[in-house]
C-alpha positions as CSV (number, residue, x, y, z in Angstrom):
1,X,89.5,94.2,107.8
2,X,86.7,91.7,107.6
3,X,83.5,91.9,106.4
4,X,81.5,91.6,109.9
5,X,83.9,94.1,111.8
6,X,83.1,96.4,108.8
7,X,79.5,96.0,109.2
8,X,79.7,96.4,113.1
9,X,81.7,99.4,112.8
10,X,79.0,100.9,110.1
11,X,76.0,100.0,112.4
12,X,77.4,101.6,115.4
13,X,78.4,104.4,113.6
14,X,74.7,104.6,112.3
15,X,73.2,104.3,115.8
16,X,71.9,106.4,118.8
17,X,73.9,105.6,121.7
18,X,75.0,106.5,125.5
19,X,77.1,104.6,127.4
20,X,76.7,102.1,124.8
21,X,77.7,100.1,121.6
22,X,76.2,97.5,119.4
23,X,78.8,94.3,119.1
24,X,76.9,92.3,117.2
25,X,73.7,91.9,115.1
26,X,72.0,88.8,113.3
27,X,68.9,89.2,110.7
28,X,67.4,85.9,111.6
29,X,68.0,84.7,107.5
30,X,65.4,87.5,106.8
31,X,62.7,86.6,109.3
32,X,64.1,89.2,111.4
33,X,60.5,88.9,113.5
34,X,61.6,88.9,116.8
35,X,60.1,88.2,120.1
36,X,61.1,87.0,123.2
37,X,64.5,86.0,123.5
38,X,66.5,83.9,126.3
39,X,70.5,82.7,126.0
40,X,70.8,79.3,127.5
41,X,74.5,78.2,127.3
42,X,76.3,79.5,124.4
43,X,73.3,79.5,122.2
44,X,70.2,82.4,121.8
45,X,66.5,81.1,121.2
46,X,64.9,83.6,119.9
47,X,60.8,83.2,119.5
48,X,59.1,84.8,116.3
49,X,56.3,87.1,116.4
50,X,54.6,85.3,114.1
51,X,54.7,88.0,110.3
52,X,57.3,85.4,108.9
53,X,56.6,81.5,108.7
54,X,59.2,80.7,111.9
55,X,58.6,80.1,115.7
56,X,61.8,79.5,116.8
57,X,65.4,80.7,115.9
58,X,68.6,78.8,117.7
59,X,72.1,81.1,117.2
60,X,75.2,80.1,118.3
61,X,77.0,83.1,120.4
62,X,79.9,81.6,121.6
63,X,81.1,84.8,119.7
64,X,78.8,87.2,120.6
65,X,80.0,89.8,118.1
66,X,79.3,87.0,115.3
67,X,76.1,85.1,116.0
68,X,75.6,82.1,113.7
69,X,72.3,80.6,112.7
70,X,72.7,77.1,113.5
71,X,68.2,75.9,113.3
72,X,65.1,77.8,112.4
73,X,61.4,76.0,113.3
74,X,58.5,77.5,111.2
75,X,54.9,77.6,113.0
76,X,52.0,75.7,111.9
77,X,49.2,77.5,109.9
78,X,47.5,80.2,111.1
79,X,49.3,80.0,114.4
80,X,52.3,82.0,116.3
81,X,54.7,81.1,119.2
82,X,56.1,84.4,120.2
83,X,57.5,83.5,123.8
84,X,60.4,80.9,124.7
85,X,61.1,79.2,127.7
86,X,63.8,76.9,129.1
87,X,64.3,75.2,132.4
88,X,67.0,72.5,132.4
89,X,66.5,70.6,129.2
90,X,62.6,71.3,129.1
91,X,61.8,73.8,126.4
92,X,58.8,75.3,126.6
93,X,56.6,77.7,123.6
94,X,53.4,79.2,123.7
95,X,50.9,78.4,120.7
96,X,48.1,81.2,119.8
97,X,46.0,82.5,117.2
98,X,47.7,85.3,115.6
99,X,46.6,88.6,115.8
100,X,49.5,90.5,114.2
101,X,49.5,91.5,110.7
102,X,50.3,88.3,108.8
103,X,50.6,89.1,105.5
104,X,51.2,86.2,103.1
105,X,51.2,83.8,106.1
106,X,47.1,84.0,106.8
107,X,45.6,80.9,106.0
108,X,42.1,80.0,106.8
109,X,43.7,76.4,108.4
110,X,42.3,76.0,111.8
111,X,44.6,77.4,114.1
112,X,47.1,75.1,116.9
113,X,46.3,76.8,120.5
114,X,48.2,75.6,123.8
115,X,51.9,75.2,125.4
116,X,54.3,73.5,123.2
117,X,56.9,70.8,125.3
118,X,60.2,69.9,123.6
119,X,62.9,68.3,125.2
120,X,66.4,69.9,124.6
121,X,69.0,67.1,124.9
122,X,70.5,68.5,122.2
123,X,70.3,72.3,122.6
124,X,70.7,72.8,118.4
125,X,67.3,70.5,117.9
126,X,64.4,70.8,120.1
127,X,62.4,67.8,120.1
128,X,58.5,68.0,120.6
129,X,57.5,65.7,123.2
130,X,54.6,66.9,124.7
131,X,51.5,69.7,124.8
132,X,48.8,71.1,126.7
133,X,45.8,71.9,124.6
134,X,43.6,75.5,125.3
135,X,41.1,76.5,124.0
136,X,39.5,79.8,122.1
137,X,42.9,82.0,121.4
138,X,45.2,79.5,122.7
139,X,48.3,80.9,125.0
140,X,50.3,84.2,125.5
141,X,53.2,84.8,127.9
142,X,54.8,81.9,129.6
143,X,57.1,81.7,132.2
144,X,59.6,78.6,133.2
145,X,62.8,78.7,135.4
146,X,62.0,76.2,138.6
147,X,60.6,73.0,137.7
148,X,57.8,71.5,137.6
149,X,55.4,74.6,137.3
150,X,55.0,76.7,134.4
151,X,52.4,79.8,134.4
152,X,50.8,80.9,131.6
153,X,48.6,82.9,130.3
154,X,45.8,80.9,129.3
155,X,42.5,80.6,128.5
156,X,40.2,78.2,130.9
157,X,37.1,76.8,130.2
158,X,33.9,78.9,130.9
159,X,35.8,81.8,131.4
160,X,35.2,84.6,128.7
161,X,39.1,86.5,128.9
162,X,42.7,84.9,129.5
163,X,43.6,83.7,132.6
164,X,46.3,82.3,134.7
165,X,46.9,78.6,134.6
166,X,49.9,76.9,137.1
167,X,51.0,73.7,134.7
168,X,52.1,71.0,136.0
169,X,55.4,69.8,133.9
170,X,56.7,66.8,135.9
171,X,56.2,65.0,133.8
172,X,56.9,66.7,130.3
173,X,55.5,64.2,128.3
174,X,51.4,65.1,130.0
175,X,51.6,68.3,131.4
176,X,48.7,69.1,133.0
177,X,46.6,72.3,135.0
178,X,47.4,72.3,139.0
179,X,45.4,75.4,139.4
180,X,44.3,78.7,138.3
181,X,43.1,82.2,138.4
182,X,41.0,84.7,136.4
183,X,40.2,88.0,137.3
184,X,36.5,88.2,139.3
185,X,33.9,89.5,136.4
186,X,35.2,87.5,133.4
187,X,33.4,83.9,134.2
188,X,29.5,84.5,134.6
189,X,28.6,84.2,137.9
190,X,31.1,85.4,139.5
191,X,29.9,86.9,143.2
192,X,32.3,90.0,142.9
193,X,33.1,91.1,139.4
194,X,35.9,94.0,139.2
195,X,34.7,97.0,137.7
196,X,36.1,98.2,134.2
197,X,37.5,101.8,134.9
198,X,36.1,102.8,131.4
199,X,34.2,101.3,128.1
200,X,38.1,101.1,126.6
201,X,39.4,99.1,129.3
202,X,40.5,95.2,128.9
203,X,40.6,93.0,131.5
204,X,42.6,89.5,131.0
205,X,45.8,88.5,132.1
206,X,48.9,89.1,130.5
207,X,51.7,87.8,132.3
208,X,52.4,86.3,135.4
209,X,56.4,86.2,137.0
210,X,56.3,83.7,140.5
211,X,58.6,84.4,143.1
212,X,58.6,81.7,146.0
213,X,54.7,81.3,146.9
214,X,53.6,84.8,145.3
215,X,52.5,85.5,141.8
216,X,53.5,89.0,140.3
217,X,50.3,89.3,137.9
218,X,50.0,91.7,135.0
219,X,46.3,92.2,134.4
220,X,46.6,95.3,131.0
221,X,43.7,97.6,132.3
222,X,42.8,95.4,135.2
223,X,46.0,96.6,136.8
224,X,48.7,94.5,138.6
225,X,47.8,92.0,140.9
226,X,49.8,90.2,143.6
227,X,49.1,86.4,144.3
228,X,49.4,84.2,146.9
229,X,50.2,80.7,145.3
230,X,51.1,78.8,148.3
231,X,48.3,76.2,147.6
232,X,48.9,76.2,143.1
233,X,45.5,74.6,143.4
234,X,44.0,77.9,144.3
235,X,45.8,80.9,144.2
236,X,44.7,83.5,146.1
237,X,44.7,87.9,145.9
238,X,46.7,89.5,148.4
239,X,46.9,92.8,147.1
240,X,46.3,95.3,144.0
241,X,47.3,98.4,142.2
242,X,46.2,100.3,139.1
243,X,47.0,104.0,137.4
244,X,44.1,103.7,134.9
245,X,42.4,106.0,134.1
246,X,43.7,108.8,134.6
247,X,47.1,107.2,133.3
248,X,47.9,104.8,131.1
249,X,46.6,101.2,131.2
250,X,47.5,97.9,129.5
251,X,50.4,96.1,132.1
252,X,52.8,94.0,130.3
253,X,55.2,93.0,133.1
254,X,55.1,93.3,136.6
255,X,58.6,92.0,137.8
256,X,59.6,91.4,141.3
257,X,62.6,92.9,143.2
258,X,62.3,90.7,146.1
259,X,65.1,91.8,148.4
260,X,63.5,95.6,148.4
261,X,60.0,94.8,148.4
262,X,59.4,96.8,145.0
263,X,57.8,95.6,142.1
264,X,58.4,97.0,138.1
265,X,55.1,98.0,136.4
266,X,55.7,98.2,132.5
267,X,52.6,99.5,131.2
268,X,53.0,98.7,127.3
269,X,52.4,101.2,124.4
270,X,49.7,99.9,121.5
271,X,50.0,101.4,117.9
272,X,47.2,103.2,118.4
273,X,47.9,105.1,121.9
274,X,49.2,107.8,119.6
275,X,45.3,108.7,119.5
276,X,44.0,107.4,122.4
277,X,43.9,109.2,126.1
278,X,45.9,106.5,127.2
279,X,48.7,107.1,125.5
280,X,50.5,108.3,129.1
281,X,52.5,104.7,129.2
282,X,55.3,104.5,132.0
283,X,57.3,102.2,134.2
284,X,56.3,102.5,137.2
285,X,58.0,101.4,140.7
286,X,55.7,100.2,143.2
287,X,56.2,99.2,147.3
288,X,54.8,96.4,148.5
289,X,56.1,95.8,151.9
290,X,52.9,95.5,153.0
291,X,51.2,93.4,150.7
292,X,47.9,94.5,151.6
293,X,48.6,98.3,150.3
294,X,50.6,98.4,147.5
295,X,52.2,102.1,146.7
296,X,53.4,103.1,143.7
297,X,56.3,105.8,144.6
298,X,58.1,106.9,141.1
299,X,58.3,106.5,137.5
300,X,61.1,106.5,135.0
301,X,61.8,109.3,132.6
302,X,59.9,109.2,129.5
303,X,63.1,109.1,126.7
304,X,63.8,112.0,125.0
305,X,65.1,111.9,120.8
306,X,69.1,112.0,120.7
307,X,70.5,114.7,119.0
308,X,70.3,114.0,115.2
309,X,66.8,112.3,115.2
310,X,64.6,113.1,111.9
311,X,62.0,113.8,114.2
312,X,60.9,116.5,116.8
313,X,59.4,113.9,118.9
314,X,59.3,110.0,119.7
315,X,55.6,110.3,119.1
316,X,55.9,112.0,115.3
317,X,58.0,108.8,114.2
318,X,55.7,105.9,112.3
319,X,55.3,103.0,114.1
320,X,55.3,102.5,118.1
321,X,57.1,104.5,120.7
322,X,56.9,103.5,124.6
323,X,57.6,101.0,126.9
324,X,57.2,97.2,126.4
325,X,58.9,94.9,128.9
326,X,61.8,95.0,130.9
327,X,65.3,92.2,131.5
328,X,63.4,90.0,133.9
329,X,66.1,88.7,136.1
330,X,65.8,85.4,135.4
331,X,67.2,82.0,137.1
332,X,71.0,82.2,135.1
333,X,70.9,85.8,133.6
334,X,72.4,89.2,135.1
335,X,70.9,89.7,138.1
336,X,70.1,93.2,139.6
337,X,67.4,94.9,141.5
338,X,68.9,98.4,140.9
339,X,69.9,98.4,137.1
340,X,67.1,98.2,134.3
341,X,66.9,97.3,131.0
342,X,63.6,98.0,129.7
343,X,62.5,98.1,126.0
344,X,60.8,101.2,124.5
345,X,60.2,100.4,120.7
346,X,61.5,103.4,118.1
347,X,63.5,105.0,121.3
348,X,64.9,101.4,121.5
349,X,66.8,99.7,124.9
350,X,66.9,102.3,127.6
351,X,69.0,101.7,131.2
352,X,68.1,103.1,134.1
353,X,69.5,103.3,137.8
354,X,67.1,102.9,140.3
355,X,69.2,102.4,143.0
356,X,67.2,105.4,144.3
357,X,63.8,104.0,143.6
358,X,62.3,107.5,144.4
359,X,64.5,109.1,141.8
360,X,65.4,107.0,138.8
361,X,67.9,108.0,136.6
362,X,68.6,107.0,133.1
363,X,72.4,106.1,132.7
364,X,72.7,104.7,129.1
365,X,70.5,104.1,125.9
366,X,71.2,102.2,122.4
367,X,68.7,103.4,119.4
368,X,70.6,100.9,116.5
369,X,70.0,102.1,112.8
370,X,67.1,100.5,111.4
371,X,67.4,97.5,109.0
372,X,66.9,98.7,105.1
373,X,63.2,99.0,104.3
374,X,62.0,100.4,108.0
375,X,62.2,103.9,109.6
376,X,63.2,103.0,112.4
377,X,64.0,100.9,114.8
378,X,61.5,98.6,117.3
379,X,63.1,97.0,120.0
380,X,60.8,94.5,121.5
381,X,62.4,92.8,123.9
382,X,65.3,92.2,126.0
383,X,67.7,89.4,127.7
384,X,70.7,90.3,129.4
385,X,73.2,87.1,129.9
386,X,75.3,86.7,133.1
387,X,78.2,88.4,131.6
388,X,76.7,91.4,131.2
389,X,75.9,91.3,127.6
390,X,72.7,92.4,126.4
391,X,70.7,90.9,123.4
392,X,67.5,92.2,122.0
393,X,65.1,92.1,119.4
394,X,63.5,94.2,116.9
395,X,59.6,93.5,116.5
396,X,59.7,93.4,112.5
397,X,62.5,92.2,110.1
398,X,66.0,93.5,111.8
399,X,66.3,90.4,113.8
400,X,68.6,90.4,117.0
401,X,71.5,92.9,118.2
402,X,74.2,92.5,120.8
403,X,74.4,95.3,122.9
404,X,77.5,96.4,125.6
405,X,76.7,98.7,128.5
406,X,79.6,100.7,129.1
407,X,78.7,101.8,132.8
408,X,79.4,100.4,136.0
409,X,77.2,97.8,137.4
């Protein structure tokens, strides 16, 4: 029997499943700090959160139950580039100050803050051939599947919290900003600030997922926020929804399902909601058929611990429990508007059926064992290729795992 089957066999046997099995794992050559992740081809990119020295991780997974490290890019000083983007052969990384716990890798060096260009001729060696400089904290999630635009979450000029910038990447080489948004209140002057629901709340863009000439914007306690970009040079509001107070705040993702009109809130859980009154995190399900009144109509099932689980509770384990982001559905992956794959940290990938969007229902879940040194697992974040396969990350040093759902599609 080889080595890897042995392994596989032992980390299966070691993790919480339903409906599921893990096929295949990779540590990332001990900078197991994953982030997002996206399969383009045969190979995985997977981005770094930024507590080892890499930003970007290349596998091959032509056999997905033996992933191969085949190129690992550290990040300059005192910087991370967490997100990964590909369109064609246009690569695309976000660059931002750091604000995780960095350990050994703080520096004092002056950090590197924009959107990172590299064109992938050769899929194994991204070169650099182009960036966008922003300024103050640089550049948080990104999103890239139709050429030439690429929105980001970006700072602008003159305004105080991140924003929404539409880049322009026609030309890779001198990308540039075709237009942008930031929620009313956080540039001084503004005629018609939004109001902070309490002295906890934060509002700055997180996200943003396009779909034809709407913007799907995820706005943490500002809510979500739905976009007409017909005109990139000005986007405009159409519509929006929030649950805090009395739940939950802090949007992640809001991700269109366009052929039902809903929309998938993932509110994301901080370290500290443990504490807080707004630890009630959820995935919500919203309507908006009529874009000027958005509805939000159900929630999924907060996960319960398997059978077996050292703890009473999700919530008495160290270390996050709760949602984080959801499969996406992008351009070349699985596509569904009724199966979900979302993320939920120490009660790890969840799937759920909302093929009933006023009842979903939780058909499968996958807790793997936790790498040696960590009590549990963190699943972070989530990519599900075209054949079904599912690949996710854990947040701190177990790197990547291949994941089979077992039900029907």
């Amino acid at each position: 029997m080889s080595a890897i089957l042995e392994d596989l066999r032992s980390l299966q046997t070691d993790s919480y499943t339903a409906n599921t099995r893990v096929i295949g794992h990779h540590d990332l050559n001990g900078h197991g700090d994953g982030m997002q992740l996206i399969k383009h081809g045969q190979y995985l990119y997977v981005a770094h959160l930024g507590t080892s020295d890499m930003a970007l991780s290349i596998l091959d997974c032509a056999d997905p139950t033996n992933p191969k490290l085949v190129r690992q890019i550290p990040h300059p000083p005192n910087t991370h580039r967490h997100k990964v983007q590909i369109a064609g052969n246009v690569l695309i990384q976000n660059s931002e100050v750091p604000y995780f716990r960095r350990g050994k890798y703080a520096t004092d060096e002056k950090p590197v803050t924009g959107l990172c260009v590299f064109d992938l001729s050769d899929p194994t060696d991204p070169q650099q051939v182009g960036f966008h400089p922003v300024p103050s904290k640089g550049v948080h999630r990104i999103w890239y599947s139709e050429p030439p635009y690429a929105h980001i979450a970006a700072h602008i000029p003159e305004v105080h919290e991140r924003a929404y910038q539409i880049v322009d990447l026609s030309n890779p080489r001198e990308p540039r900003m075709a237009g942008g948004w930031w929620i009313p209140g956080t540039k001084d002057g503004d005629p018609e600030p939004w109001e902070l629901p309490s002295e906890h709340a934060e509002f700055h863009v997180h996200g943003i997922i396009p779909h034809g000439n709407r913007a799907y914007l995820s706005g943490v306690d500002a809510g979500f926020v739905l976009l007409d970009i017909s005109n990139v040079s000005s986007p405009q509001v159409l519509g929006r929804l929030n649950w805090f107070p009395p739940y939950g705040g802090y949007l992640h993702t809001a991700l269109p399902l366009p052929s039902r009109g809903l929309v998938v809130g993932v509110t994301e859980a901080m370290l500290s909601d443990k504490d807080e009154p707004r630890s009630d995190k959820r995935v919500w399900l919203i309507d908006v058929r009529n874009e000027r009144q958005l509805v939000t109509i159900s929630s999924f099932a907060q996960p319960q611990p398997p059978r077996g689980w050292p703890w009473a509770s999700f919530w008495e384990a160290p270390d996050r429990f709760g949602p984080h982001n959801v499969h996406e559905n992008r351009l070349g992956s699985f596509q569904s508007e009724t199966l979900m794959f979302a993320t939920w940290y120490s009660a790890g990938l969840r799937i759920v059926d909302i093929s009933d969007a006023d009842r979903p229902e939780e058909v499968g879940f996958c807790i793997p064992a936790p790498p040696a040194g960590q009590q549990v697992i963190q699943i972070n974040d989530v990519f599900v290729d075209a054949d079904g396969l599912i690949y996710v990350t854990d947040r701190f040093t177990g790197g990547i795992y291949v994941i089979e759902y077992l039900g029907g599609k």
